[in-house]
N, C-alpha and C positions, 0 to 999 in steps of 0.2 A: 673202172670208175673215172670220171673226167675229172680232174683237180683245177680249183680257179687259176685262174691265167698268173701268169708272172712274169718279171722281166728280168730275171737273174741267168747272166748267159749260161753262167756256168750249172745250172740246176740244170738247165737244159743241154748241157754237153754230157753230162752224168745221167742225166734220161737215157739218153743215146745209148755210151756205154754201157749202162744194164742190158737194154734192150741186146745188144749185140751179144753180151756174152751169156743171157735167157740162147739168144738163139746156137749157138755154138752148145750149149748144152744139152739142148733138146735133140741137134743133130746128131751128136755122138752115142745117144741112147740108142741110138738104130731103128726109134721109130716104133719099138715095139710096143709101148706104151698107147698108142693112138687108139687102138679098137674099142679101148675104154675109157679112155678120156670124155669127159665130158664136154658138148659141141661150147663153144664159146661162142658170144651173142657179138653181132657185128656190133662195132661201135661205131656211132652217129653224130660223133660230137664237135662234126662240121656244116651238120646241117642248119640252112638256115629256116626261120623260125616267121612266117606271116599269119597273124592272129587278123581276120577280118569278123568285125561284129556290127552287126546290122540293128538298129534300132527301131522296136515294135512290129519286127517279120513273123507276123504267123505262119509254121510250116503248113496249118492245110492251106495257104494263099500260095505254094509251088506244085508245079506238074508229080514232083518228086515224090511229095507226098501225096499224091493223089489231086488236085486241085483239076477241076476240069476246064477250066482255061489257061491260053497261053501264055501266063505273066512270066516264065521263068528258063527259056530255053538256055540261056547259058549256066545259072545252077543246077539245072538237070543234067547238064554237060558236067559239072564238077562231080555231080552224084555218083555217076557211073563210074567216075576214077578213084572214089573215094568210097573210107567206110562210113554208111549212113547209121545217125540214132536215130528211130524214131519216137522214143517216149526220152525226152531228154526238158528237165526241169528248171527253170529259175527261181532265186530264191525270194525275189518281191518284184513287185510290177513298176518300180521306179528305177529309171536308166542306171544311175551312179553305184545304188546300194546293189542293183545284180551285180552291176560287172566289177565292183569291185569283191564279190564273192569270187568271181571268175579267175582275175588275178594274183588275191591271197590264198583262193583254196579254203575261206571259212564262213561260216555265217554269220548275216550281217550283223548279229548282236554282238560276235565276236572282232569282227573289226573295227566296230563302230563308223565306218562313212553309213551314215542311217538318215540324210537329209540332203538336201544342199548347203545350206548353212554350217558346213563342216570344217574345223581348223585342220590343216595338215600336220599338227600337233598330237592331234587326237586319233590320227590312225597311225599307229606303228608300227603294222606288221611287214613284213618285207615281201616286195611283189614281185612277178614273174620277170618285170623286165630288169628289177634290180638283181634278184638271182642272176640271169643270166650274163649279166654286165660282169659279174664274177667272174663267169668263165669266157669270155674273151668277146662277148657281143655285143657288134656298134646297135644300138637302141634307137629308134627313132618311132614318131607317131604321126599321121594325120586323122586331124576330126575335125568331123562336122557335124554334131551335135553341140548346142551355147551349154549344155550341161557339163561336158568336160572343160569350160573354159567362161563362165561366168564370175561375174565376180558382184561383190555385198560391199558397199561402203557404210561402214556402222554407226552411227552416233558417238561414238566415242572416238572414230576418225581409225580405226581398224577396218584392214581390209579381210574379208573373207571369200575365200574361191576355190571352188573346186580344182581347178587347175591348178595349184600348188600341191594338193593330194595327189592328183594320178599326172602330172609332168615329172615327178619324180624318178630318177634314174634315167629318162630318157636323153641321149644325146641330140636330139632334135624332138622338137612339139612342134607340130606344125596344127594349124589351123584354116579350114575356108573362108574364104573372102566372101562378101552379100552379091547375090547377083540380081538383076534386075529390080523385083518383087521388093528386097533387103533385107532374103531371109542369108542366112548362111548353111542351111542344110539343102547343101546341094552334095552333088557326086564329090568325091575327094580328089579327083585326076593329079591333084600336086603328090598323091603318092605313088604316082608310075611315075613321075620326073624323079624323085628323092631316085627308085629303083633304077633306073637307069647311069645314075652318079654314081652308085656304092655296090654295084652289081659283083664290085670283086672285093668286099668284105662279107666275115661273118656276120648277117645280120636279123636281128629280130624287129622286126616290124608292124607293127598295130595300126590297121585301118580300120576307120569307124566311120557308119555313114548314118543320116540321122535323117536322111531323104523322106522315108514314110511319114516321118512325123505331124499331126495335126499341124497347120492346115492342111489336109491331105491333097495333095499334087502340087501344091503350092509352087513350086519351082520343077514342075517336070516342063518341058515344054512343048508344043504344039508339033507335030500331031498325035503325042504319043496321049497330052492329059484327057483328050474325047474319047480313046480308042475302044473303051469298054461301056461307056455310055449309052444306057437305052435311048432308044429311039423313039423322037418325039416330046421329048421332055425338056422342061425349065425346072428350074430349081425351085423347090418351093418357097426356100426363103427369102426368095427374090421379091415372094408377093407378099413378103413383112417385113419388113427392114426394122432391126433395131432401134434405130434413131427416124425420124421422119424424114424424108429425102435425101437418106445416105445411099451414093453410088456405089451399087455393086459392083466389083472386079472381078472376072474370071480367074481369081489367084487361091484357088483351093478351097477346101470345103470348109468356112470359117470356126477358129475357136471357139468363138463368140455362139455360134448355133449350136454347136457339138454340145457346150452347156448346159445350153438349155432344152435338149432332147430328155425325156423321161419317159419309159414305159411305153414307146408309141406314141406320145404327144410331144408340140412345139410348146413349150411353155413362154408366155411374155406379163412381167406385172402380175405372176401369178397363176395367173388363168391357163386351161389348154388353150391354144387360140388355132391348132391345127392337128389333124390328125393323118400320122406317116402314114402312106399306101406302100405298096410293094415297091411299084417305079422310086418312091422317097427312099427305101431302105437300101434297094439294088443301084441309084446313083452314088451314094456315099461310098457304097461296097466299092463301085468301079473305078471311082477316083483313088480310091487305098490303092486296087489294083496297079492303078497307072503307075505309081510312085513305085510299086514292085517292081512292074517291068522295066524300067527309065532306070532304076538302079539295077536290076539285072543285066541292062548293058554295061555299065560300070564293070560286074564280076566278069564279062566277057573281057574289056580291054585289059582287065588285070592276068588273066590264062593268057592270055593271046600276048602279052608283053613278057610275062616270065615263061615259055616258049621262045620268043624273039632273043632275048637275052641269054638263054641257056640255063635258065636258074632250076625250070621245075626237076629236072632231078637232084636238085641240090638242097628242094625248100620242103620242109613240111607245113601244107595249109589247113589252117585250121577255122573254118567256117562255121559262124554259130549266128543263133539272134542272142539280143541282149536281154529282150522281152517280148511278150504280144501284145496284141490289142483287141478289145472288146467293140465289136463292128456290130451293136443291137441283139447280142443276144441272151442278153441279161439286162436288156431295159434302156442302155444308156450306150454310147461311143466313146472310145479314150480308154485309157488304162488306169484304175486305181486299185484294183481289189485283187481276190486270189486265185481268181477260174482259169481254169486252163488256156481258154482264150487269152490269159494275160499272161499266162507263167510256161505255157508248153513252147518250148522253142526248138528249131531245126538246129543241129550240129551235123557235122560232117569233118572228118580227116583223110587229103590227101597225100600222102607217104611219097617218098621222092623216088621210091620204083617202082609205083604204082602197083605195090602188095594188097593184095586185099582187095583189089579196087572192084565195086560192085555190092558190096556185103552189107546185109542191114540187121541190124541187131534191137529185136523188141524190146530187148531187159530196158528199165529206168534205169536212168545216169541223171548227174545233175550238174548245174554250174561249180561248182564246186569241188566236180573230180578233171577238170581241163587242166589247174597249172601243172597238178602232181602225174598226168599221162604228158604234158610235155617234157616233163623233166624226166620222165622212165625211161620216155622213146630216148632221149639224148644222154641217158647213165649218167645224171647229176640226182645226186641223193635228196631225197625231197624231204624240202622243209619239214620240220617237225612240228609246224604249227599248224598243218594242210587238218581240214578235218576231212576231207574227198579222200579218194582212192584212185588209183591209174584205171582209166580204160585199158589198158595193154594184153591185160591176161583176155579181155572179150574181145578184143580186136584179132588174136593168134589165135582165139578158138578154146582157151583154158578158162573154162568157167567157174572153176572149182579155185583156181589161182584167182580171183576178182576178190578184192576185199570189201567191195562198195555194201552200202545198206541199201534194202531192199525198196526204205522208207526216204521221200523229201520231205524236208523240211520247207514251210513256207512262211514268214512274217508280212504279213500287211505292216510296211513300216517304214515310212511313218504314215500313220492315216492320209490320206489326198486330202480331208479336210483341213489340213495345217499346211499344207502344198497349198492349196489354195488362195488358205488365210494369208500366208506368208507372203505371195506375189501380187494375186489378182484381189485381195482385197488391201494390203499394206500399201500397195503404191496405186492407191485409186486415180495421181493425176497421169499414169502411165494406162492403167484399166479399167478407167471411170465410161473407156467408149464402147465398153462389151457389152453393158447395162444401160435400163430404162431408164430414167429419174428418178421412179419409183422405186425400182429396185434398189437403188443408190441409198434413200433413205432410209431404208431396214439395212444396208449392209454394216454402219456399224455396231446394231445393236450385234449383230451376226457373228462380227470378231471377237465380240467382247464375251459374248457365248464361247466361241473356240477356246479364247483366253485361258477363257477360266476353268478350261477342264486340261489345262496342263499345271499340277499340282507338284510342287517340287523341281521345277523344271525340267520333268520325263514325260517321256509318253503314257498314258495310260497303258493298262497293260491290257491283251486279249487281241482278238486279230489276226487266229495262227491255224495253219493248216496242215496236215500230213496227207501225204499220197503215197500211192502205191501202183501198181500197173493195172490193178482192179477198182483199187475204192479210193475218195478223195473224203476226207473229215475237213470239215471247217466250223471251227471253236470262235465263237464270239465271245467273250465273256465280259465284255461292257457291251450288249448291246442297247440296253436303255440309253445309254451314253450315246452313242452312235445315232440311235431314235433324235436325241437332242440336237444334235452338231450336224447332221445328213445336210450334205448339201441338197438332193435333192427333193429332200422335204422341204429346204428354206426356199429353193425357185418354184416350187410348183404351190405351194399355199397347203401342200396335203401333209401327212404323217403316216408315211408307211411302216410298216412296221419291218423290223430287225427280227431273222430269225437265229436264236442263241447257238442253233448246232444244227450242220445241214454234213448229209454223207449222202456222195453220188454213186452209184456203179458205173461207170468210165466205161464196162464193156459194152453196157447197154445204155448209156445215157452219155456220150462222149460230149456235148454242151454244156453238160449237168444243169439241166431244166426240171429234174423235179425229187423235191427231198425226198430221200427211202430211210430218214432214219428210224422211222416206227418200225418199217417190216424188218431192218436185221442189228435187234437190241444188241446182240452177242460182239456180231462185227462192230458197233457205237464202241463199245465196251473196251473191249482191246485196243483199236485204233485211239482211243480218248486216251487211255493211259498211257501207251506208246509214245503220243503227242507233249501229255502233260510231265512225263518223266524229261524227255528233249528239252523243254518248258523252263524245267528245274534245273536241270544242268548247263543251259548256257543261259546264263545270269544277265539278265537287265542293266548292269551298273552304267553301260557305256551307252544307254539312251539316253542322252541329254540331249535338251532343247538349250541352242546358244542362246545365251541368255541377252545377247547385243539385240539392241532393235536394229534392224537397217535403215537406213535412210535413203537409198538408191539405189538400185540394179539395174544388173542388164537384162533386161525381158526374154522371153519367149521368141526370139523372130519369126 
């Protein structure tokens, strides 16, 4: 077992001395002892440590998982050297609350980062990079998602930012610069510079890339953002501009549109005012695509530099999504809800002697078993707060040794309609240019609706889902609520309805496009109770809604 680091010489001269005279003892036994000894597990507690997490990567969008276009030749390069998950789960569709399951090891009702709007007071569980800083690791990060580094200046003159949450412990935070467009989710290439500097430290390193992110292609650039484009085509929402003679930019597939996409229609002022064809649903898709591939070269130069430098047998990589993204098939574009499309994410570990490499293991995993398999592979006793389990016993092929649950857990949390309320409707003279005039006018009877269904300053409660490798359960239990607040009731002028309980068969319905909860009462039954026992045992206290209003942010770029 690896003991946190120290700087007492003398502890470490007395290390030594043991060591020497373990060996001088062992030799004089003659050895005979060996044939039944028990094999001792190497120890790895020099290896270093690169967590890359990609934001909104659906795995069926790589060759690896089957994707039938080319978006992904160098993660397929990683695939092959690595162990792949294929059913590998996040625990909400919003960037911050996964991955900081990822790096506590708990769910997010348990850690509480449950928004953006989060004090670095209010989470205090201790995270992977801070563990490791224990035992002797230089910590550094770059990102380029505004979500790890945003910040809320409140009424009260209080700063709140996500970046004081997850900067913590790191010896370096680094962040990207805006490029052209003045988005900042571009490639992170400032962490192959860091890797070059500190190549002869132990070090654990977090790359985040935030590239996919809506506007999709936004910053990939020419010729990569056409390359999957039908042919023949304009954009439809070229032939309706938000605003009346506002200049389209070929700079991604706008915020603004994604919106107001519902069920197959453009909605504007309420009305459909267009209706998506194939060519409309298969352009959006291909623009995602670009952004895949343009950051797929990214994961090439990062292989191709630790190669160059000599690291990869030094490094365990650990490649995961944060979240997915819903690309129309559930009605809508963007990520707020709990389908697969939003929560099934790629994982992959590659091992520094490239053990294993090739092997893909169907079983569910979840965000939540990542920090405590780092910490196994590297014999640091894991936190006792982890509610995950090590992949390690299913990586060596001990399936019986895997302690993981069978079951994920999912929270919608916090609604997107309070995500919404919070950015695109709070700071209307920042997002007043997404909407019509019209629109504008209802928007704050709109917020004052959201307002007021946050009672106690919590979230309501319901919004929660269990899976399994077969069945997905999704519990509404405010969906009247949900009926009232739907963003997409308020842009489209309609009232769809909310269904209270939907269970998918994933073997036979992997979109989950059509509820089976009438045909298997039995399965409802068990899976419900499974959920709402989960439900009960990790307590709501730590939803709070900050009760600061903002008064400025930094947006979306």
């Amino acid at each position: 077992m690896i003991k946190p680091a120290g700087n007492d010489p003398g502890s470490v001269f007395s290390a030594v001395v043991i060591v020497l005279f373990m060996l001088v003892i062992h030799s004089s036994s003659g050895g005979c002892s060996t044939a039944s000894a028990a094999p001792v597990p190497e120890r790895n507690e020099y290896t270093n440590i690169i967590l890359v997490s990609l934001d909104i990567l659906r795995p069926d969008h790589l060759g690896t998982y089957g994707y039938p276009k080319e978006t992904s030749p160098n993660i397929d390069r990683l695939a092959k050297q690595s162990v792949l998950f294929e059913n590998a789960i996040a625990h909400s569709y919003l960037t911050p609350v996964a991955h900081m399951s990822v790096i506590t090891g708990q769910y997010p009702r348990n850690h509480a980062m449950v928004s953006f709007e989060v004090n670095k007071d209010q989470v205090s569980q201790r995270t992977l990079p801070a563990i490791l800083k224990l035992y002797g690791y230089q910590t550094a990060a770059v990102v380029s998602s505004p979500e790890f580094f945003m910040r809320y200046d409140t009424a009260s003159g209080k700063v709140v930012s996500p970046k004081d949450v997850f900067s913590q412990a790191f010896d370096y935070y680094g962040r990207t610069v805006p490029d052209a467009t003045g988005s900042v989710r571009v490639n992170p290439v400032a962490a192959l510079d860091w890797l070059k500097a500190n190549s002869d430290k132990k070090f654990f390193l977090w790359i985040e890339t935030g590239m996919l992110h809506p506007p999709y292609s936004q910053t990939v650039p020419a010729p990569y953002k056409t390359q999957f484009d039908p042919s023949d085509y304009t954009p439809f929402y070229e032939q309706f501009p938000i605003r009346p003679g506002k200049k389209v930019t070929d700079n991604g597939v706008p915020t603004e549109v994604l919106f107001h996409l519902y069920r197959g229609n453009y909605y504007l002022d309420f009305q459909p005012i267009h209706k998506l064809t194939d060519k409309d649903v298969a352009f959006i898709n291909a623009r995602y695509d670009a952004g895949v591939y343009y950051t797929d070269t990214f994961i090439g130069e990062l292989l191709n530099t630790l190669d160059k430098l000599k690291l990869s047998g030094k490094t365990l990589v650990v490649f995961h999504s944060i979240h997915g993204e819903s690309l129309g098939e559930h009605g809508y574009f963007f990520h707020h809800d709990v389908f697969d499309t939003e929560v099934k994410t790629a994982l992959m570990l590659r091992f520094p002697d490239n053990s294993q490499a090739g092997k893909r293991i169907s079983r569910q995993v979840q965000g939540i078993d990542i920090l405590p398999t780092i910490l196994d592979y590297l014999q640091i006793p894991i936190n006792h707060e982890s509610q995950g389990a090590s992949l390690m016993p299913l990586v060596t092929g001990d399936e019986a040794g895997f302690k993981g649950s069978d079951y994920a857990f999912i929270d919608r949390l916090p609604w997107w309609e309070y995500v919404l309320g919070g950015w695109h409707l709070e700071h209307q003279s920042e997002r007043a240019a997404q909407y019509t005039p019209l629109e504008m006018t209802k928007m704050k009877d709109y917020k004052i609706t959201l307002d007021n269904t946050i009672l106690g300053g919590r979230y309501p409660q319901g919004c929660i889902a269990v899976r399994t490798n077969k069945w997905k359960l999704i519990l509404r239990e405010k969906n009247s609520l949900l009926e009232n607040i739907s963003w997409w009731n308020f842009i489209s002028g309609n009232k769809f309805p909310v269904e209270p309980l939907e269970l998918y068969d994933l073997s036979l319905d992997p979109l989950e496009q059509r509820n089976a909860a009438k045909d298997h009462p039995k399965v409802v039954e068990a899976l419900k109770a499974r959920l709402l026992e989960w439900d009960a045992t990790n307590p709501r206290n730590k939803l709070k809604v900050n009760s600061s209003k903002s008064s400025g942010v930094i947006p979306y770029p």
